[in-house]
C-alpha positions, -999 to +999 in steps of 0.1 A: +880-888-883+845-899-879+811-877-882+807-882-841+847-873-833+838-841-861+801-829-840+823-831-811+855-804-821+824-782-839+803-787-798+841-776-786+847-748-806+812-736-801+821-740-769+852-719-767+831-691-786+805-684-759+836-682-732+857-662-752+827-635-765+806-638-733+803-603-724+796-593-757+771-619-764+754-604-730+753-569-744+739-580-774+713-602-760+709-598-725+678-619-712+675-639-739+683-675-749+709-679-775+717-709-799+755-711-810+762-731-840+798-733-865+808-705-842+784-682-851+749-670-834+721-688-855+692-675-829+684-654-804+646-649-787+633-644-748+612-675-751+634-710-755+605-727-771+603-697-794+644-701-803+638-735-808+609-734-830+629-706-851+662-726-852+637-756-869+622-734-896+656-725-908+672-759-910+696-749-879+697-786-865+690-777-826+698-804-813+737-800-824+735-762-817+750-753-784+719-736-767+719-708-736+705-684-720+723-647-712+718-629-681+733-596-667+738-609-634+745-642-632+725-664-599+749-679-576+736-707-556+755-718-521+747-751-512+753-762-475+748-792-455+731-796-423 
């Protein structure tokens, strides 16, 4: 297997993490961005460039980490033509 075919089953189990806890990730950190990494939660802050800036002190390679934000009540957008 090679390192890229590897990053991407690590992305996909991320992945599967946030679906599969979503509600409790929301209770935990509602209004705030979260950063997902190995299938654990590496970061949490209100600010994205605060998360981001935490994630790179640590060594937490951001870039890989699978990055959202958590709200109670999700937007839903309709989109119509006219």
């Amino acid at each position: 297997m090679t390192e890229q075919q590897a990053e991407l089953q690590r992305f996909r189990r991320d992945a599967e993490y946030y679906r599969s806890h979503y509600a409790e990730l929301v209770a935990q950190h509602p209004e705030q961005w979260i950063a997902i990494f190995d299938q654990s939660v590496v970061g949490a802050a209100a600010d994205l460039d605060a998360l981001l800036t935490d994630l790179t002190q640590r060594g937490v390679p951001a870039d890989q980490a699978l990055v959202k934000h958590l709200m109670h009540k999700e937007d839903l957008l309709i989109l119509t033509s006219r």
